[in-house]
NUSEDO-132471 format. One line per field, with one value per residue (C-alpha): x, y, z; residue in three letters; residue number from 1. Coordinates in nm, 2 decimals, decimal comma. Last residue first. Layout:
<atoms>
east c(X	...)
north c(Y	...)
up c(Z	...)
type c(ALA	...)
seq c(NUM	...)
</atoms>
This chain:
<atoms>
east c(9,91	9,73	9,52	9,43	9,32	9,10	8,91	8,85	8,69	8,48	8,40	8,26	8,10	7,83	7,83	7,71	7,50	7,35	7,30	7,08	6,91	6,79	6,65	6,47	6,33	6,24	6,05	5,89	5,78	5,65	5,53	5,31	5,19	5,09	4,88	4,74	4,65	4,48	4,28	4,18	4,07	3,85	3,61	3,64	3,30	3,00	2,74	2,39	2,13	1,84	1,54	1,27	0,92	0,69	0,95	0,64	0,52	0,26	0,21	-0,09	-0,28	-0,63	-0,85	-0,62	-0,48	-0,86	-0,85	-0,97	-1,30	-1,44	-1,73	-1,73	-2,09	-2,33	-2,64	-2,78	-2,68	-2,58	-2,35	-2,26	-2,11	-1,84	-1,74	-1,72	-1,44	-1,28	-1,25	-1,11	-0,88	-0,75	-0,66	-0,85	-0,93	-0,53	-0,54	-0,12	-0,23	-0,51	-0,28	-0,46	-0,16	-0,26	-0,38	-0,57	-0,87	-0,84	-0,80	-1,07	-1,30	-1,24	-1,26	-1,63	-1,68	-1,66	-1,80	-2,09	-2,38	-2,72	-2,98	-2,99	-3,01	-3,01	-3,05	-3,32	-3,30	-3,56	-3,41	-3,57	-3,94	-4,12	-4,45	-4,50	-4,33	-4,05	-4,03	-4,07	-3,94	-3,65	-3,58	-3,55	-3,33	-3,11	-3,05	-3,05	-2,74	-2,59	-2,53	-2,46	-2,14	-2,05	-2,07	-1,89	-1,61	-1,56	-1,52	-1,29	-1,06	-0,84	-0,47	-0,34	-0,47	-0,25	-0,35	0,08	0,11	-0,07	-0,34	-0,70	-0,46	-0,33	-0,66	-0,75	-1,14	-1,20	-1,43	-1,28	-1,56	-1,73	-2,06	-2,07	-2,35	-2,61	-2,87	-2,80	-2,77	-2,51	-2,23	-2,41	-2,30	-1,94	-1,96	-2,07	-1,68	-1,54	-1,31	-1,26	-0,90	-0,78	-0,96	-1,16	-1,49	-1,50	-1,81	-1,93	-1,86	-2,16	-2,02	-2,34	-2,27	-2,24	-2,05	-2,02	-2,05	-2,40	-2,45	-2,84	-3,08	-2,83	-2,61	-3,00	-3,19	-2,91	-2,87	-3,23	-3,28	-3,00	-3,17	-3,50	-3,33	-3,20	-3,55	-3,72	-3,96	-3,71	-3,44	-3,07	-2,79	-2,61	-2,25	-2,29	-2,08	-2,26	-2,01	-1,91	-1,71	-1,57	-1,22	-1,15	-1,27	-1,54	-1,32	-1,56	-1,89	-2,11	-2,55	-2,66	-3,00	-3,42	-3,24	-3,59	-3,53	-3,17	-3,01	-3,17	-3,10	-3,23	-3,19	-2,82	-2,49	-2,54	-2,67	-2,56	-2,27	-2,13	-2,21	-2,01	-1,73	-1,77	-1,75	-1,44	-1,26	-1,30	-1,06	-0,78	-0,78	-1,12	-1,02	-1,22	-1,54	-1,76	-2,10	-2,43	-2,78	-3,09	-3,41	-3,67	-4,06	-3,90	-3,94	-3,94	-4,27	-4,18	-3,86	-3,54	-3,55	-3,42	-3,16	-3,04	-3,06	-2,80	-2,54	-2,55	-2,50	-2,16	-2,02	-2,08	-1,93	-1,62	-1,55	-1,57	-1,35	-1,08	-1,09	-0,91	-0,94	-0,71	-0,58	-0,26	-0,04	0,30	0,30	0,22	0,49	0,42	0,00	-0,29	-0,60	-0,85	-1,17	-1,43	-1,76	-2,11	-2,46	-2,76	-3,12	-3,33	-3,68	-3,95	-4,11	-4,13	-4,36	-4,36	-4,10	-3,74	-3,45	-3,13	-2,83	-2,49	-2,18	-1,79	-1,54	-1,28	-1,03	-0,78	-0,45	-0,26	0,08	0,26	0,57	0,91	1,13	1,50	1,54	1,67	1,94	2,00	2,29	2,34	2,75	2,81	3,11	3,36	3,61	4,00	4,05	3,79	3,86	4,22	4,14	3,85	4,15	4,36	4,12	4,00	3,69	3,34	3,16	3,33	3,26	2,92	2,87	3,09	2,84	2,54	2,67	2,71	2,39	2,16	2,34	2,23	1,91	1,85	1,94	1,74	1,42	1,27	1,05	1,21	1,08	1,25	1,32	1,56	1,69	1,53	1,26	0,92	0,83	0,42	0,41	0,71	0,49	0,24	0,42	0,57	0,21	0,13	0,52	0,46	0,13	0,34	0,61	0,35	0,17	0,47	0,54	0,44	0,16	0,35	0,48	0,75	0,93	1,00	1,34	1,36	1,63	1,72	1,95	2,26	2,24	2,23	2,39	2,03	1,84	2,00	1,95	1,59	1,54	1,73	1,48	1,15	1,24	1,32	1,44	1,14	1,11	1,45	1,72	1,93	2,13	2,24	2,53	2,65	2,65	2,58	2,91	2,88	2,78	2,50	2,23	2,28	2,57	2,54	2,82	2,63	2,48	2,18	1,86	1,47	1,49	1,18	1,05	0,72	0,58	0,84	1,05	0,94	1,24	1,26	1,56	1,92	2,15	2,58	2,53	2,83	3,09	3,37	3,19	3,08	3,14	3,50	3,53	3,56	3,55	3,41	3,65)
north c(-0,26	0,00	-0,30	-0,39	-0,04	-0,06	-0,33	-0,26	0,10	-0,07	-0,29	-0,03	0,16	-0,13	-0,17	0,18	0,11	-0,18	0,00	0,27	0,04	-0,19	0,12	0,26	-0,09	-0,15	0,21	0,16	-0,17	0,00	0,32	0,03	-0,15	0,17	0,32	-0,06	-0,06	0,33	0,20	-0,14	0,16	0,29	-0,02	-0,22	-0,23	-0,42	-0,18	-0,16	0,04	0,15	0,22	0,49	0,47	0,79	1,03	1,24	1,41	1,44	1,71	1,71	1,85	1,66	1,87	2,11	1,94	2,03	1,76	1,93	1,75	1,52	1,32	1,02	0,90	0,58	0,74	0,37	0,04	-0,30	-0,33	0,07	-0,01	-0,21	0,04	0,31	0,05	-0,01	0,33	0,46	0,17	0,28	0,57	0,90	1,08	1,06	0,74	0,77	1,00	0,83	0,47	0,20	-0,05	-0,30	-0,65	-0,57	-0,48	-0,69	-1,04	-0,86	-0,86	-1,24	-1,36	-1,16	-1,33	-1,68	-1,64	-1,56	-1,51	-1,74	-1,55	-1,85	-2,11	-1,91	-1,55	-1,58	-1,79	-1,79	-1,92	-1,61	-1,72	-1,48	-1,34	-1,05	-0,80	-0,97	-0,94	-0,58	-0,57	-0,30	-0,47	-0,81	-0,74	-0,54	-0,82	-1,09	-0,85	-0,77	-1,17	-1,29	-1,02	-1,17	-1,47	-1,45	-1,24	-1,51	-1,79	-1,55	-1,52	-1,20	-1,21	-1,34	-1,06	-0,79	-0,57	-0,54	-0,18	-0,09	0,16	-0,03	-0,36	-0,15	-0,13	0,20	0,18	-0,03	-0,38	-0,48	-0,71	-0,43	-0,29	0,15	0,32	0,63	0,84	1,16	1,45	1,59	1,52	1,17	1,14	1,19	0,93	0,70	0,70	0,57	0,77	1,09	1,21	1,53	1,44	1,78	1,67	1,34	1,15	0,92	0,58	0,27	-0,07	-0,32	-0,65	-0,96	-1,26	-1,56	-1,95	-1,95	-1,78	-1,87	-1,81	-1,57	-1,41	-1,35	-1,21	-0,99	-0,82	-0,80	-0,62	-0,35	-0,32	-0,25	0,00	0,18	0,19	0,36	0,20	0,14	0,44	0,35	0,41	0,74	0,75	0,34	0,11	-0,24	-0,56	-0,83	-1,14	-1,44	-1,32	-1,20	-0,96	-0,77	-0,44	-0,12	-0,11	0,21	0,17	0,53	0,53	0,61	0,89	1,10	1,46	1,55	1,26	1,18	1,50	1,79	2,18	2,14	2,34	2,25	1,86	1,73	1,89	1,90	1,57	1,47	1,68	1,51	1,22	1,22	1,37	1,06	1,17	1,12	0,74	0,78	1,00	0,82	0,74	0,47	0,57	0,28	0,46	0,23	0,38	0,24	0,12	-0,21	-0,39	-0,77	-0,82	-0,56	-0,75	-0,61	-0,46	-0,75	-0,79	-0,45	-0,59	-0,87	-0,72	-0,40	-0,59	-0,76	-0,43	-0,32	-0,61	-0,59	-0,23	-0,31	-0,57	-0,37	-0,16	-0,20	-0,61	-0,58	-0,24	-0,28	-0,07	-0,16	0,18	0,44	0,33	0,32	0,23	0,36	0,24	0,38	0,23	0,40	0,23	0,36	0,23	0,50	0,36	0,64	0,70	0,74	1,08	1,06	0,80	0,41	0,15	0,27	0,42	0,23	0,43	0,55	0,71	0,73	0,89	1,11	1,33	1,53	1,64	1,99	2,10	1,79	1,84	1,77	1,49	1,54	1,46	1,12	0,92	0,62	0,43	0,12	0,11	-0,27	-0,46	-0,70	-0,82	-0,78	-0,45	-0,43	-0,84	-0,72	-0,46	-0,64	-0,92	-0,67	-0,53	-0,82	-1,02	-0,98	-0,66	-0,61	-0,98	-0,93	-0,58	-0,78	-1,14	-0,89	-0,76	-1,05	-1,19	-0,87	-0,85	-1,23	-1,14	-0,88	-1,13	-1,37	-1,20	-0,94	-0,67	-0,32	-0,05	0,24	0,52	0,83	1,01	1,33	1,19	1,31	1,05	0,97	0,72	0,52	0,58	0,46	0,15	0,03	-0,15	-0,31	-0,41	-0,62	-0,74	-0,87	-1,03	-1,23	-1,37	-1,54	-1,45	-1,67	-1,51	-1,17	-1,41	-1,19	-1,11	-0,76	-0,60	-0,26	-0,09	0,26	0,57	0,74	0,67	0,93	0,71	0,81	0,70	0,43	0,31	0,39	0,18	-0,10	-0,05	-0,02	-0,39	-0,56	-0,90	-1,07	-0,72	-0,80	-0,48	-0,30	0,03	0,25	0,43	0,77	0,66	0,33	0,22	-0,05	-0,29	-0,58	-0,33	-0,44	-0,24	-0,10	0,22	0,54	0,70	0,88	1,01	1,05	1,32	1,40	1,11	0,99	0,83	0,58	0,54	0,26	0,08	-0,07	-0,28	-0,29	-0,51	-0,53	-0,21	-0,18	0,03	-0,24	-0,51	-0,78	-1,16	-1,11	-0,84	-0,48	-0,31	-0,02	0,25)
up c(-0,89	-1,13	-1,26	-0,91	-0,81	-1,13	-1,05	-0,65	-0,83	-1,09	-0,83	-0,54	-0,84	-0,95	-0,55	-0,52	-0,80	-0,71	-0,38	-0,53	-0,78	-0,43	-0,30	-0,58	-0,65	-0,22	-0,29	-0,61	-0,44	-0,12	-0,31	-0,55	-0,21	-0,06	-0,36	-0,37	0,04	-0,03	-0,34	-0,15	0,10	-0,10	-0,17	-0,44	-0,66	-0,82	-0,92	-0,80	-1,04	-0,86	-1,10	-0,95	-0,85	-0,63	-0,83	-0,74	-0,38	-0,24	0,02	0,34	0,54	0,60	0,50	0,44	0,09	-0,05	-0,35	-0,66	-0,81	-1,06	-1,08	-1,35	-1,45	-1,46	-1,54	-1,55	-1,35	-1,41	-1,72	-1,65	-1,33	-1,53	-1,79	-1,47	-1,32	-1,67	-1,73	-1,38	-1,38	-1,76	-1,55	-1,73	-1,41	-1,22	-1,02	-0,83	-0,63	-0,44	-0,41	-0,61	-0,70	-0,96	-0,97	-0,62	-0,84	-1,08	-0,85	-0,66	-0,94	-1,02	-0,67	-0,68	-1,03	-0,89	-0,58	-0,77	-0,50	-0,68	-0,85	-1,08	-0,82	-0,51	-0,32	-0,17	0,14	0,39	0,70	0,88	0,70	0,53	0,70	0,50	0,77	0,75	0,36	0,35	-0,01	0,09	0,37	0,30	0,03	0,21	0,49	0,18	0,04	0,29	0,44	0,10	0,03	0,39	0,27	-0,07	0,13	0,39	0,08	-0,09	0,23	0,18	0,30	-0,03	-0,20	-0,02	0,27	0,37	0,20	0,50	0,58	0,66	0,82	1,11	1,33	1,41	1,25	1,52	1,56	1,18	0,98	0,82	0,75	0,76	0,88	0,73	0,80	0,68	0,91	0,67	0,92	0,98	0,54	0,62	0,93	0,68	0,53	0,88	1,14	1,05	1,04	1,16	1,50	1,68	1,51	1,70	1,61	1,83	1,80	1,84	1,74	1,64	1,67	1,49	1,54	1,23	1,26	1,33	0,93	0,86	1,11	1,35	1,06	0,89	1,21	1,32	0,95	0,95	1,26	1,13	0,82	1,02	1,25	0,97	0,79	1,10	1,34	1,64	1,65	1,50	1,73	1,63	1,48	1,37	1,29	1,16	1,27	1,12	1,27	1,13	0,96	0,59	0,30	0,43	0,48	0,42	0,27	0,34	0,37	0,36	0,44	0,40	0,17	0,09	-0,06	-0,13	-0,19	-0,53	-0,70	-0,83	-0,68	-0,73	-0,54	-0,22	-0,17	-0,43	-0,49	-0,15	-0,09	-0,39	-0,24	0,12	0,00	-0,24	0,04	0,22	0,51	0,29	0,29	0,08	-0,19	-0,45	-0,37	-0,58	-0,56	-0,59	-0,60	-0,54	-0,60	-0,36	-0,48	-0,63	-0,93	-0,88	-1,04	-1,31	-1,43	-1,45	-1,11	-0,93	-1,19	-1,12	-0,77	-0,80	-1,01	-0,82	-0,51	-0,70	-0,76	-0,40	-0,30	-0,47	-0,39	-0,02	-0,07	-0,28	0,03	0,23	0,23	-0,07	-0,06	-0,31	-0,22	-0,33	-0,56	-0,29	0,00	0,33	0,24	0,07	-0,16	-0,28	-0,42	-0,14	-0,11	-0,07	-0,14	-0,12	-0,04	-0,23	-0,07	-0,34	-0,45	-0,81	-0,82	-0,86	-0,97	-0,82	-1,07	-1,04	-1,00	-1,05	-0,94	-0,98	-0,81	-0,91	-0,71	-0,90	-0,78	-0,83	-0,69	-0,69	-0,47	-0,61	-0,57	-0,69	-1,05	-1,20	-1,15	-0,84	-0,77	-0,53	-0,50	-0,42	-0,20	-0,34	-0,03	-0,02	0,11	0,35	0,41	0,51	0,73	0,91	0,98	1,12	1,34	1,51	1,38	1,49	1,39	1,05	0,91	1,01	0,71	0,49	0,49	0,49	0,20	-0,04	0,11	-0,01	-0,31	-0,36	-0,29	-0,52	-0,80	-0,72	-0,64	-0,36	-0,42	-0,35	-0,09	-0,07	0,21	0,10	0,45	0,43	0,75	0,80	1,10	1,06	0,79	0,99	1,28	1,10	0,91	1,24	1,35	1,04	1,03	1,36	1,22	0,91	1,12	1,34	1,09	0,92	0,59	0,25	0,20	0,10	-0,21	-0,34	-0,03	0,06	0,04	0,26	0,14	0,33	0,20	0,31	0,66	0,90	1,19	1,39	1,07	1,01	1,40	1,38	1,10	1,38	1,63	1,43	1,33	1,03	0,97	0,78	0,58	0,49	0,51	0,35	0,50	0,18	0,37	0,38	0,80	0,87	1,09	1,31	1,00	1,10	0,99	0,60	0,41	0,04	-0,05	-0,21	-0,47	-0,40	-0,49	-0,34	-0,10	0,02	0,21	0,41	0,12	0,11	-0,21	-0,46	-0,61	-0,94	-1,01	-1,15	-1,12	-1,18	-1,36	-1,65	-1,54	-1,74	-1,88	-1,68	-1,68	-1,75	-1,40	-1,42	-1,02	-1,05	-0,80)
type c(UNK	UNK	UNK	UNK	UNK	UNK	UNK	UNK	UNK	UNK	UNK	UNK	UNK	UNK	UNK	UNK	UNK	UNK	UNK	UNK	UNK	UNK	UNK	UNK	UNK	UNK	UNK	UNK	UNK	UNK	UNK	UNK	UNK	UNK	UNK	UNK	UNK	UNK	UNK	UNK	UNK	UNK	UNK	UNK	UNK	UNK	UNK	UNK	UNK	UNK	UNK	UNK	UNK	UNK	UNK	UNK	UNK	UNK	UNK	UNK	UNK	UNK	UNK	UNK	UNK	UNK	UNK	UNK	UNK	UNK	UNK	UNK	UNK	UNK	UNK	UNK	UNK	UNK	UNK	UNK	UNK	UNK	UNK	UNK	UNK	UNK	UNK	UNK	UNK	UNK	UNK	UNK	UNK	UNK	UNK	UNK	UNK	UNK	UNK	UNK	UNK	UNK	UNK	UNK	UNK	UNK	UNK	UNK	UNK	UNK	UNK	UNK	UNK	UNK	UNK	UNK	UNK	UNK	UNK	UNK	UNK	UNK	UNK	UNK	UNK	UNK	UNK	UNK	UNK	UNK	UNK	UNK	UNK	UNK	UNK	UNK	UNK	UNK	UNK	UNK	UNK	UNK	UNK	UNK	UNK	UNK	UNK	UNK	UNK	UNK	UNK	UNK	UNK	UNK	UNK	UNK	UNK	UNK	UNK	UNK	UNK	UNK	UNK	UNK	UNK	UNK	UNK	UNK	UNK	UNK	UNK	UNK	UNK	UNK	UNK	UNK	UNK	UNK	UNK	UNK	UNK	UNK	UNK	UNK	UNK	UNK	UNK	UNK	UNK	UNK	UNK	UNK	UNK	UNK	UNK	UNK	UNK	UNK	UNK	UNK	UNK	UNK	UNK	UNK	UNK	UNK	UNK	UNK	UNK	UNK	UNK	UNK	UNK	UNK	UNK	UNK	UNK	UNK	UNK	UNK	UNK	UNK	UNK	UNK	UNK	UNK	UNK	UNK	UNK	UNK	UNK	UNK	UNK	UNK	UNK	UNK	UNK	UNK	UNK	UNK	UNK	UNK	UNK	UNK	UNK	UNK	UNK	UNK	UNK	UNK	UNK	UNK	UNK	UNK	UNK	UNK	UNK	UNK	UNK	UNK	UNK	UNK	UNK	UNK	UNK	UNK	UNK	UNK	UNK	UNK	UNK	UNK	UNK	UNK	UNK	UNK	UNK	UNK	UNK	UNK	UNK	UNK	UNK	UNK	UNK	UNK	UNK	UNK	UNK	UNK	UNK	UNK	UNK	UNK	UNK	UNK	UNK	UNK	UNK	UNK	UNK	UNK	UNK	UNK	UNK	UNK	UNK	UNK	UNK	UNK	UNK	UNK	UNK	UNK	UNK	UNK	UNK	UNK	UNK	UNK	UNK	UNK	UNK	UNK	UNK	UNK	UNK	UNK	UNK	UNK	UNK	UNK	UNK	UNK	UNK	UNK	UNK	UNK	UNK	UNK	UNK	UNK	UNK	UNK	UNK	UNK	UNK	UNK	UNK	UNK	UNK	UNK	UNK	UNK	UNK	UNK	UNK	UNK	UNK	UNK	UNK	UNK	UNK	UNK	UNK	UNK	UNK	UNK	UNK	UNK	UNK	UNK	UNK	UNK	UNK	UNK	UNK	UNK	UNK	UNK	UNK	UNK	UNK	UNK	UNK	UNK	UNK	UNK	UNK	UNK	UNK	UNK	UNK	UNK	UNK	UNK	UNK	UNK	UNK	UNK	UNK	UNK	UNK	UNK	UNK	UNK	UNK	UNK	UNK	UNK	UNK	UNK	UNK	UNK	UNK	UNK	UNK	UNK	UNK	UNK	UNK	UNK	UNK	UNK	UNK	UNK	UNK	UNK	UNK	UNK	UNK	UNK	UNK	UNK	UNK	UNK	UNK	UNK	UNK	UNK	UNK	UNK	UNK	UNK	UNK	UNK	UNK	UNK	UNK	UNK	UNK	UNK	UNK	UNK	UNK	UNK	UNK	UNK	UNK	UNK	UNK	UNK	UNK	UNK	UNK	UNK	UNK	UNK	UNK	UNK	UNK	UNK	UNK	UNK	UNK	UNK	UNK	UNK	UNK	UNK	UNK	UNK	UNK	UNK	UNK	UNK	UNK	UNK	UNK	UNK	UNK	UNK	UNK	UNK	UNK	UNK	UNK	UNK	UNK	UNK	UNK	UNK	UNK	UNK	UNK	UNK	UNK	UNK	UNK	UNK	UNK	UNK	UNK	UNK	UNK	UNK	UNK	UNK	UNK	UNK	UNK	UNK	UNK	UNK	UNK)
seq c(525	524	523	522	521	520	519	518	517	516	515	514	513	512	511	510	509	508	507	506	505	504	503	502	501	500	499	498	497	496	495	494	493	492	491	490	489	488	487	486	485	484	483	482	481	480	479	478	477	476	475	474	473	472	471	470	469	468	467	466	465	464	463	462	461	460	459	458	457	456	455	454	453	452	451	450	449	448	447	446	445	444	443	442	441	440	439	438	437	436	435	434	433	432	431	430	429	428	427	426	425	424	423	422	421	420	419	418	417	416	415	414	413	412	411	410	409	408	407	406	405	404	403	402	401	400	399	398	397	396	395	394	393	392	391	390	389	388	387	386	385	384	383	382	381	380	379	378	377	376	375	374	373	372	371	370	369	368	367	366	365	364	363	362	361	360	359	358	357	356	355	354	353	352	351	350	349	348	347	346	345	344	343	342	341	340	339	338	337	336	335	334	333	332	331	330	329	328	327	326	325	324	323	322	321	320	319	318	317	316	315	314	313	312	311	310	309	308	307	306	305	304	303	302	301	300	299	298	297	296	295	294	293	292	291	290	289	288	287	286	285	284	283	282	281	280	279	278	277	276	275	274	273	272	271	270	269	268	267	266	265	264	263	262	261	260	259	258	257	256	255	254	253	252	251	250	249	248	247	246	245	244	243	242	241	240	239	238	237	236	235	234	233	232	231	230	229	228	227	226	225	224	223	222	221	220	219	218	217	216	215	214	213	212	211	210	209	208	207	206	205	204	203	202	201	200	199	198	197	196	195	194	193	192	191	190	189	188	187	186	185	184	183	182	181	180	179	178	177	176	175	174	173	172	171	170	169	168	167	166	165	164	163	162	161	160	159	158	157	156	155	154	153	152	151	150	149	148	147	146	145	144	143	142	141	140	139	138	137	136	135	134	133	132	131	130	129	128	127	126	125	124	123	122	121	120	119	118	117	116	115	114	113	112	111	110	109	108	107	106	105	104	103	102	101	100	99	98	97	96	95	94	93	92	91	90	89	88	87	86	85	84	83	82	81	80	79	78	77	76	75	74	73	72	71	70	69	68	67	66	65	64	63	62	61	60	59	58	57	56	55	54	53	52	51	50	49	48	47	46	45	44	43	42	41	40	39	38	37	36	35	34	33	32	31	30	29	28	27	26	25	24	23	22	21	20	19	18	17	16	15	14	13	12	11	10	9	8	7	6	5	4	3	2	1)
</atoms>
């Protein structure tokens, strides 16, 4: 039963709130009783919990009681949380990814009103584990407690999803003939639950830099002095948490179904940028160590011979990994390229592509350092430089720095771009090909470079397997209710007082006759 109160009209929602059901889950409605994990019994429950009191053990425990639903309430400022308790999540959210459950999963972002729901239950879920029986019976019948509610449709599998990227280039000074250095990117993001994830450092970093070397270089070939003899062509891929699907496509294209284009003739390499936001290390991963007198060994000198003149503070090191056709998932984005027997590497600051932090809704901005992202944006970009105009080989200095004054790294507009990027959530099926991010993202490429263009295609859901699903948001309303068994106690209380009045009628009127008939014996007397 609702419980009507003066503050609140009768079956009016205490609270409502957006929710954002895992990605791992089905069944996306309910409307059932709120307890926390303190309760002994979960069962047809909607288990809440704090992200700064959750554990692997007690989701399992919902899950196990079949719980009606789970409520995991995360703090609004993520920088806020302790260390620890975000890396423990970073390490749940797979397996959490990874267990197909039909109990609903949803994510909610804490305030005051949440919160308070949150306490109110906690408080009734304790009060059952520690008092004796009769005083759980009385604060069940007593205490408030809160019906979370969700409408809508069941969830339903999307049958069709577009994968855009986008592409585009700046044309070398010289022939028709001139290698193409190709700079690569994915702008997805991906995480428990599609709409908190954010990708900051995965890859809203990678993006960032990318944008910021086409800044820098289509200054560079501005002016005819400065012109190089290498086209430059800068992709965007979309798709890149499943298995870089957006890759593969484009390569595909290119290299398949088109007698002209850049990647087909001379790609000296394939230069991918993947987590640079944060930490003091950077390392070049590569499928196939680099042989001395190519390109790719040259970039990789350079890289070593700019941290070491000019960046002490930072670790470099080259990470060499195989690839492993017989994984579902490949391991970094340049490894699509090595599959084409392109040259290619990918720059980031993680030493394994299995860390936690590349798929979590945790990545957010607060985690990336814009002072470590300026640097290592400064670190690429002289290394590139100095390749591409041979500067070594001319006799410039290690310390040389080139990039200054007016030609100067803008930490200001890369902390600008990532405070866009990570602004909104950038989960593959939730950027459909005319997304205002989609627009603003090709608008922006087009300031710097020419042929920008959008490139389409259907997402293979083999490669990896996989369903989405929609109903990825959803408003819980939580109403403010008795439980049943203050129902059962009042049905009791009303027999016992219909009773005791029945009773008590009965023997006035027995006593009502016992009179009359004392009167009228005395009267006959």
């Amino acid at each position: 039963d609702f419980l009507s109160s003066s503050s609140l009209p009768f079956y009016l929602p205490f609270f409502s709130c957006r929710f954002m059901p895992c990605s791992r889950t089905r069944n996306a409605v309910l409307n059932t009783e709120a307890r926390t994990v303190e309760a002994d019994v979960l069962s047809r429950r909607c288990v809440m919990m704090r992200l700064v009191d959750f554990s692997y053990e007690q989701y399992q425990k919902a899950l196990r009681q079949s719980a009606g639903a789970v409520v995991i309430i995360l703090p609004q400022a993520m920088s806020s949380v302790p260390q620890d308790v975000v890396r423990q999540f970073m390490e749940i959210e797979p397996e959490m990814l990874a267990m197909e459950t039909i109990v609903p999963v949803y994510f909610a972002v804490e305030d005051d009103e949440l919160l308070s729901i949150y306490e109110q239950t906690q408080a009734a879920s304790a009060s059952q584990g520690s008092a004796s029986a009769a005083e759980v019976l009385l604060h069940t019948a007593t205490a408030n407690g809160f019906q979370m509610v969700t409408s809508g449709a069941q969830s339903k599998a999307v049958s069709d999803w577009l994968i855009t990227s986008v592409e585009g280039r700046l044309t070398g000074l010289g022939g028709e003939d001139l290698p193409t250095i190709v700079i690569v990117a994915h702008y997805d993001s991906f995480g428990v639950a599609p709409w908190l994830s954010h990708g900051a450092d995965s890859n809203a970093s990678g993006i960032s830099v990318l944008l910021e070397l086409a800044r820098l270089f289509s200054r560079l070939y501005t002016y005819k002095r400065t012109h190089a003899g290498y086209n430059l062509l800068f992709f965007a891929s979309g798709g890149g948490k499943f298995n870089y699907q957006g890759t593969k496509r484009w390569l595909e294209d290119n290299l398949d179904h088109t007698d002209s284009s850049l990647l087909q003739d001379n790609v000296a390499f394939v230069l991918c940028l993947d987590t640079l936001g944060r930490g003091n290390s950077l390392h070049l991963h590569v499928s196939k160590p680099p042989k001395e007198g190519t390109l790719q060994h040259a970039f990789l000198r350079e890289l070593e011979m700019v941290v070491a003149s000019q960046f002490s503070e930072v670790q470099f090191s080259m990470v060499h990994k195989k690839i492993n056709l017989a994984d579902d998932m490949l391991a970094w984005e340049h490894e699509r390229f090595a599959i084409r027997r392109l040259p290619a590497f990918t720059v980031s600051h993680l030493e394994s592509h299995r860390d936690s932090l590349r798929n979590s809704i945790m990545d957010v901005r607060a985690w990336v350092d814009t002072k470590a992202l300026t640097r290592n944006t400064r670190i690429i970009a002289e290394a590139l430089t100095r390749v591409i105009y041979n500067l070594t080989e001319k006799g410039a200095p290690a310390d040389l720095q080139i990039f200054t004054e007016q030609m100067e790294i803008q930490e200001e507009q890369l902390e600008s771009v990532m405070d866009w990027l990570t602004s909104q959530p950038r989960a593959a099926q939730l950027i459909d090909k005319d997304s205002t991010f989609l627009n603003t993202l090709e608008y922006y490429m087009g300031r710097y470079l020419k042929d920008v263009k959008q490139h389409h295609v259907k997402a293979d859901k083999r490669d990896p397997e996989f369903v989405f699903y929609d109903q990825l948001k959803q408003v819980m309303n939580a109403y403010r209710v008795k439980p049943a068994i203050f129902d059962l106690l009042l049905a009791l209380c009303i027999a016992a007082y219909l009773g005791v009045a029945y009773i008590a009628v009965q023997h006035f009127g027995l006593l009502y006759k016992t009179v009359q008939r004392l009167s009228l014996k005395t009267k006959q007397q």
